[in-house]
C-alpha positions in Angstrom: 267.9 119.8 27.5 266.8 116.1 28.3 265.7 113.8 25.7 262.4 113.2 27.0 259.5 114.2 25.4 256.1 115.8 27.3 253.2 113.6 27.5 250.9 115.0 24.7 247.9 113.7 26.4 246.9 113.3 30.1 246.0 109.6 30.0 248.1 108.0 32.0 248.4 111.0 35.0 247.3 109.7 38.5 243.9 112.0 38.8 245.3 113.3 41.6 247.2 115.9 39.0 244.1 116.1 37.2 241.8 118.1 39.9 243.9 119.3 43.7 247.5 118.5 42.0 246.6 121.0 39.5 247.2 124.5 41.0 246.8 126.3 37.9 243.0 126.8 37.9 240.6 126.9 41.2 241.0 129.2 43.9 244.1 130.9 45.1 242.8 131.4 48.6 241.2 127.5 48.6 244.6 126.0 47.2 247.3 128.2 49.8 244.6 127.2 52.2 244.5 123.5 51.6 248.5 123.4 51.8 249.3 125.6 53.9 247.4 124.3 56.7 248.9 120.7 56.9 252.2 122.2 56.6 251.2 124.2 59.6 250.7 121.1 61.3 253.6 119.5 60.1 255.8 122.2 60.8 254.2 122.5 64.2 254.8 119.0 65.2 258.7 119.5 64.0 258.7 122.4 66.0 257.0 121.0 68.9 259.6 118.4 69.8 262.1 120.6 69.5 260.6 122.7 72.3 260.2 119.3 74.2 264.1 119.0 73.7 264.8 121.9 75.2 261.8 120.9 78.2 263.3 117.9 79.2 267.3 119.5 78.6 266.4 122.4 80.9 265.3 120.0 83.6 269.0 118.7 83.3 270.7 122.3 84.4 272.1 125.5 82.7 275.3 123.8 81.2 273.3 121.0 79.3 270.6 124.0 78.5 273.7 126.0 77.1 275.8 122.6 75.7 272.7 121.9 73.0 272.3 125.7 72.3 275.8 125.7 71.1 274.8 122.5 68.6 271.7 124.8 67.3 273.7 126.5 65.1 275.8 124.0 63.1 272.5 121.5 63.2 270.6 124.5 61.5 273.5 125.0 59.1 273.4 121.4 57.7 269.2 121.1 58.0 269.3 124.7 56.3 271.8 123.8 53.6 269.7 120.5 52.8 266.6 122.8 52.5 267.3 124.2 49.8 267.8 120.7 48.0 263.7 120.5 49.3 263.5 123.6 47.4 264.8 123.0 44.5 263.0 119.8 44.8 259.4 121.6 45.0 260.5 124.2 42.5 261.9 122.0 39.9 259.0 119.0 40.3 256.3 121.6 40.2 257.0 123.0 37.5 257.8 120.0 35.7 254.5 119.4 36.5 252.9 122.2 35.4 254.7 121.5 31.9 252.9 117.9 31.9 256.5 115.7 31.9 255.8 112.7 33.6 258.7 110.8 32.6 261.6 113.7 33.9 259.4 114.4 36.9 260.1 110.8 37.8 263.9 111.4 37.2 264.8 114.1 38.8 262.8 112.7 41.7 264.7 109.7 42.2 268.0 110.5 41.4 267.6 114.1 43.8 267.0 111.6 46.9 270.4 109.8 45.5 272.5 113.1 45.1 271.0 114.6 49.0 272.4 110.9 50.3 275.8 111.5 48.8 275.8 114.8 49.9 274.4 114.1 53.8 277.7 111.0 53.9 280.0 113.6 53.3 278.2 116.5 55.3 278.2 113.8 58.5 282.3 113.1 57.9 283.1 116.8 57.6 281.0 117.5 60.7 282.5 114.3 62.8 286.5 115.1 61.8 286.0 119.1 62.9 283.8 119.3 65.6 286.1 119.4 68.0 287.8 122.7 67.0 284.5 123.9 65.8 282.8 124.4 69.1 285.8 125.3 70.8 285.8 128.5 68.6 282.8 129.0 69.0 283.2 129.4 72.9 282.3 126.3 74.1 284.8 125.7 77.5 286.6 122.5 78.3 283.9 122.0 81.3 280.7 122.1 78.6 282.7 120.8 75.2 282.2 116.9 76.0 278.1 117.1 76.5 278.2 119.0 72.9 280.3 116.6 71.7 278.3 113.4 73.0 275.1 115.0 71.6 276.6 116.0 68.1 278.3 112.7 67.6 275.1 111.1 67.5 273.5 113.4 65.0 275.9 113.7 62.8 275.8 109.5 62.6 272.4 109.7 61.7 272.0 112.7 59.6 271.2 110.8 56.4 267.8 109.8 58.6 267.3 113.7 58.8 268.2 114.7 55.4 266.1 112.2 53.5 262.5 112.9 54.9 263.2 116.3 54.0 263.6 116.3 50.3 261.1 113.5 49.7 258.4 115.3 51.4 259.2 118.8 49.2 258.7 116.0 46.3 255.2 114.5 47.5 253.9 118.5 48.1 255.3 119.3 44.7 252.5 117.1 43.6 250.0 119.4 45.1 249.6 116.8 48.4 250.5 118.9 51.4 248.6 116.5 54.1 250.9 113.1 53.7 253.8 115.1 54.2 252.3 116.4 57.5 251.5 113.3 58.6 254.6 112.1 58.6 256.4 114.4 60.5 253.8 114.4 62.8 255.1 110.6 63.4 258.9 112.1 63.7 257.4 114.3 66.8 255.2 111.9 68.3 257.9 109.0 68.5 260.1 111.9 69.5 258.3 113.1 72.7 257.9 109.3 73.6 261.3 108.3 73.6 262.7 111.6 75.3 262.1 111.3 78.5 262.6 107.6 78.2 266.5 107.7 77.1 267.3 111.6 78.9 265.9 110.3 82.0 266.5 106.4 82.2 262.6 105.7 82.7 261.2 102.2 82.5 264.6 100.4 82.5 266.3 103.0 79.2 269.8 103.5 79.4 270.2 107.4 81.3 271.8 108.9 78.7 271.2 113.0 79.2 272.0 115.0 76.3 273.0 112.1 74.6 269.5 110.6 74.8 267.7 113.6 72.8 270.3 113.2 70.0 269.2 109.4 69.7 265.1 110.1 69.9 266.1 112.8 67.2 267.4 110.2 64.8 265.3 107.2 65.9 262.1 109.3 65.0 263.4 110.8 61.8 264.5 107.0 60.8 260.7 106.3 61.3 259.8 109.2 58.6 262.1 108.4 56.0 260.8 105.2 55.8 257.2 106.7 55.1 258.2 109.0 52.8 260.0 106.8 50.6 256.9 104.2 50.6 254.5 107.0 49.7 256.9 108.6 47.0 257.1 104.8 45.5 253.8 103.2 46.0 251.5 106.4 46.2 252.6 109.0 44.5 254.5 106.8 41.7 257.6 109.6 41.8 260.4 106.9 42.6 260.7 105.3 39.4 263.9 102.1 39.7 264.2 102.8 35.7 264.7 105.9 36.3 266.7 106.4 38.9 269.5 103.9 37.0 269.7 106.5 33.9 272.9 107.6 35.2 273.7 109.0 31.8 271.3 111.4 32.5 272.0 111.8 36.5 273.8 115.1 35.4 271.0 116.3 33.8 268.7 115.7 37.0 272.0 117.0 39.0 271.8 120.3 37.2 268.4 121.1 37.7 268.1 120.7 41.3 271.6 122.2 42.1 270.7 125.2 40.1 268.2 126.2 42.7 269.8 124.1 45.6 272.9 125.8 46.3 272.2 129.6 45.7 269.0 128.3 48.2 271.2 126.0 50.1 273.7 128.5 50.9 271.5 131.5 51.4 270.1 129.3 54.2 273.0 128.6 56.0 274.0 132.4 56.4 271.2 132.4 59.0 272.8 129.5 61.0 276.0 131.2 60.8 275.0 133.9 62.2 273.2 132.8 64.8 276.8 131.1 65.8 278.3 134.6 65.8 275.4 135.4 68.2 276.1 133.0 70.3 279.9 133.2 70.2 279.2 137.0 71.1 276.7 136.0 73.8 279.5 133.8 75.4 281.5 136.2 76.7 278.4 137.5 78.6 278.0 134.2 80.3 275.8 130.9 79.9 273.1 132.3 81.3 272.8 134.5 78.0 273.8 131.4 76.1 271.0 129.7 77.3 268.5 132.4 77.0 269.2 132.5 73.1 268.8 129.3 73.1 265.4 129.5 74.3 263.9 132.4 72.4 265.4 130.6 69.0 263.1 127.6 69.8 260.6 130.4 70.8 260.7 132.1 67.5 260.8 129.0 65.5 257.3 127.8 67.0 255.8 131.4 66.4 256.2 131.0 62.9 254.6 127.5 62.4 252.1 129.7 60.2 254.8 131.7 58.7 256.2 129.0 57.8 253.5 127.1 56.7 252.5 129.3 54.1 256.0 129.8 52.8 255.7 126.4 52.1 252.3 126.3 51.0 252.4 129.0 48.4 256.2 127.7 46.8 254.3 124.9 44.5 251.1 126.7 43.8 254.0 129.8 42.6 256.3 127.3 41.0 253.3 125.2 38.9 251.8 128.8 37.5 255.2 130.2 37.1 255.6 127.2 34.9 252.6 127.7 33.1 253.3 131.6 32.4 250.3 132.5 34.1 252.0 135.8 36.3 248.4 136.9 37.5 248.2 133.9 39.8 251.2 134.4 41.2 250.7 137.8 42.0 247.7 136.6 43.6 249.5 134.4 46.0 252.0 136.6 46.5 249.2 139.5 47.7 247.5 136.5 49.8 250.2 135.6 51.3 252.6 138.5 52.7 249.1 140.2 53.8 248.5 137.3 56.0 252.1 137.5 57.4 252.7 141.1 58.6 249.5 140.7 60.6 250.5 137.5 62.3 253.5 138.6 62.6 251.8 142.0 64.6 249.6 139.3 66.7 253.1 137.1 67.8 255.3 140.4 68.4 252.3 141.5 71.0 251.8 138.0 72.9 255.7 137.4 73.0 255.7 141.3 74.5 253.1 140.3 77.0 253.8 137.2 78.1 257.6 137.1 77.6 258.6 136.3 81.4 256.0 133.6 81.9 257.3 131.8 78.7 261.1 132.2 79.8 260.2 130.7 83.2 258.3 127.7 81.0 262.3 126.5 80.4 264.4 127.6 82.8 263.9 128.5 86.2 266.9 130.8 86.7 266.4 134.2 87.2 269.5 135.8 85.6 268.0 133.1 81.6 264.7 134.4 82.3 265.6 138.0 82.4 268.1 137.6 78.9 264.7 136.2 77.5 262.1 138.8 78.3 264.5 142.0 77.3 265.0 139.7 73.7 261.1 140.0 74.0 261.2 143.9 74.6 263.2 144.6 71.4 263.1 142.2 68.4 259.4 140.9 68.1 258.8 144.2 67.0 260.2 144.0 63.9 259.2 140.8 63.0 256.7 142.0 60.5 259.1 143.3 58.6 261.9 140.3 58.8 259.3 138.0 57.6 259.1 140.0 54.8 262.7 139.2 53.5 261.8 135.0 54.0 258.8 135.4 52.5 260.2 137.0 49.0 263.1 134.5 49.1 260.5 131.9 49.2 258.8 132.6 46.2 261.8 133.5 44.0 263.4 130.1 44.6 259.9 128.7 43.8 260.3 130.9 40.5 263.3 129.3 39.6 265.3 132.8 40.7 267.6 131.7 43.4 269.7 134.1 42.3 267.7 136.5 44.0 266.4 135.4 46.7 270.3 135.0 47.4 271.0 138.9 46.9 268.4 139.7 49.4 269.6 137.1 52.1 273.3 137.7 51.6 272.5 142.0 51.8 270.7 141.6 54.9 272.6 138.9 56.8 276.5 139.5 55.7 276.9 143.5 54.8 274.0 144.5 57.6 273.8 142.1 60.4 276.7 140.8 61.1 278.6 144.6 61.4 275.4 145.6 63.4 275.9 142.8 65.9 279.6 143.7 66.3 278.9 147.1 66.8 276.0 146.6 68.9 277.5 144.6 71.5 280.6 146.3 71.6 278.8 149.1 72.7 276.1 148.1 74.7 276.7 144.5 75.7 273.4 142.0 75.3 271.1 144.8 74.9 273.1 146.1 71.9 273.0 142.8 70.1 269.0 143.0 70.4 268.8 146.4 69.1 271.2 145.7 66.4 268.9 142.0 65.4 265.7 144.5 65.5 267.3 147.7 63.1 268.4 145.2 60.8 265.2 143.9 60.4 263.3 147.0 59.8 266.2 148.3 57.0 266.2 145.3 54.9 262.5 143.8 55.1 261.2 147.3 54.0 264.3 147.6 51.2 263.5 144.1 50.1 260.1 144.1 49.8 259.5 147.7 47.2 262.3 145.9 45.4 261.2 142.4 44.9 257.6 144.1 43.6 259.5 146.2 40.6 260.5 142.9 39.7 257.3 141.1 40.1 255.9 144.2 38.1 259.0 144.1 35.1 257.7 139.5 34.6 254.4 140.8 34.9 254.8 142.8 31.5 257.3 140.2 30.2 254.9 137.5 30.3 251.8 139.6 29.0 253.8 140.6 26.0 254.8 136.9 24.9 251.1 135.7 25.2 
């Protein structure tokens, strides 16, 4: 336990925890709303650029379209690994909050940005001394291994840039302030797009540097955010505090709260990425035009479920600051709110992806043999979605809980003991279309599984909680 004592009185919090950063009383609805729209935006404009990536790439040819799908994976692994230090971030700071300790909020604040830069140094070295065997297991031939390579050894020198932005901004919504952080990854997408086509291309007198070139807007532009976000954690929100940050006898302490949360979170969002690389290893022997098509309907997913996402994200501090104040009712409330919104929009996407599948392929690649991979992908898994989303969505708000524990059950059931024998099976069978079918029976299994189980348990803290009071 740390040594700090809770402020006994409120009169030296920022108003801003006062009236919106409080997420105990108000609305449900008007609070998930107000952050769960920015983060929409946010999300979007992350999202967005990605999809502008893999634009201008697909202009390039098939290989370079198949060379940066090959880097999705392991980029994902690493971005979803750091996540769940922006968790435990949001889950540990809002409820820190919610307890009224000013002083530890601070702490754990400033000395989680130092652990996650520790941590991305020796994330970038590991990446940089095996990528070489890496993506050669992975498939990758001796013709397409030196564009991954010259687009990989660029991100991994600047994946401290990456890492950064996405921790501090968990800590600035943990306050209840879900625009800024949308803001500033807007920035990340805008100086993004700009400098794309400038350094893939060689426009205006830039360097034509191809793959390379996306790798170096990618960094460039998240350079740009960390900046921000480490001026508005300072000046604005007053959550980077020098004295601190320098209480190393205490850096365990604020080590130990965030890594409870981070690595069950950290690791139970990597298995995704993993996977994905087994897809694609699978894929591989099917060609690159199935490569590439994969490629494509990941980036395609990814920007379906800006709102999906959005409210994940939204609803994790509202969860984690009544959590912290033992009031279950509210957090049944946004629980109700917000898995209700999903398996509609999630009904809405599978439909338009359905409809409009070919026409979105042929948006990225104009190859017939890509554009077919992407509209049967379209046939088979969208339809499940609802039910997929389900399993993020309960993972979600057990880490904002303070359960990783779970939230890791659930991911590890569905991704290690069901999917990854599925996908075996499914394209030893049936090739391609087996994998699909496999990705979409998963999906329906463990999202309807998960979701009667993670109630019972909602249901057991429900009573646990009304008994103590």
């Amino acid at each position: 336990m740390s040594s700090e004592p809770a402020l006994d009185d409120d009169a030296d919090i920022p108003a801003h925890y006062k009236n919106k950063g409080d997420l105990t009383k108000g609305a449900i609805k008007s609070h998930l709303t107000r952050l769960s729209v920015p983060m929409m935006w946010g999300i979007g404009a992350i999202i967005s650029f990605q999809l502008v990536d893999m634009y201008f790439i697909g202009l390039l040819g098939t290989e370079e379209l198949a060379a940066v799908t090959f880097t999705f994976p392991i980029t994902y692994m690493i971005f979803s690994f750091v996540m769940g230090f922006g968790i435990a971030m949001s889950s540990v700071v809002s409820r820190l909050i919610g307890e009224g300790n000013r002083e530890v909020q601070q702490r754990v604040t400033s000395q989680g940005l130092l652990l996650v830069l520790l941590l991305s140094l020796v994330l970038a070295g590991i990446g940089l001394w095996s990528q070489n065997g890496l993506f050669t297991l992975m498939g990758a031939d001796p013709d397409l291994l030196p564009l991954v390579i010259n687009y990989m050894t660029v991100w991994y020198a600047g994946v401290v840039f990456i890492t950064i932005p996405l921790v501090g901004n968990s800590a600035i919504r943990a306050s209840g302030d879900a625009f800024t952080p949308a803001i500033i990854m807007t920035v990340v997408a805008v100086v993004n797009i700009i400098l794309d086509p400038l350094l893939i291309f060689g426009l205006w007198g830039f360097p034509r540097l191809e793959i390379q070139g996306a790798a170096i807007a990618t960094v460039i532009a998240n350079a740009a955010a960390m900046c921000a976000g480490l001026y508005v954690l300072y000046v604005k929100k007053n959550l980077i505090c020098f004295q601190q940050l320098i209480r190393f006898e205490l850096f365990w302490d604020s080590a130990k709260r965030l890594l409870f949360i981070a690595l069950p979170a950290g690791l139970t969002n990597s298995i995704q990425p993993v996977v994905n690389a087994l897809i694609i290893t699978l894929l591989a022997k099917s060609g690159l035009e199935a490569v590439a098509a994969f490629g494509i309907v990941s980036r395609i997913e990814a920007f379906a479920f800006i709102v999906i996402m959005g409210v994940a994200v939204g609803m994790a501090p509202i969860i984690g600051q009544n959590f912290g104040a033992k009031k279950m009712d509210r957090v049944n409330e946004t629980l109700r709110l917000a898995i209700g919104f999903s398996v509609i929009y999630s009904m809405i996407v599978a439909l338009i992806l359905l409809i409009f599948g070919e026409q979105i392929g042929a948006l990225f690649q104009q190859g017939q043999g890509v554009i077919n991979y992407v509209v049967l992908f379209f046939m088979i898994v969208p339809l499940t979605y609802a039910f997929s989303n389900l399993v993020n969505g309960w993972a979600s708000a057990f880490n904002a809980m303070g359960m990783p524990h779970l939230s890791f059950v659930m991911i590890v059931v569905k991704m290690v003991f069901l999917m990854i024998p599925a996908i075996y099976i499914g394209h030893f069978y049936y090739g391609v279309t087996g994998l699909f079918v496999a990705i979409a029976g998963v999906n329906v299994l463990a999202g309807a599984s998960v979701h009667f189980w993670c109630q019972s348990i909602c249901r057991k803290k429900t009573n646990q909680f009304s008994i103590k009071a």
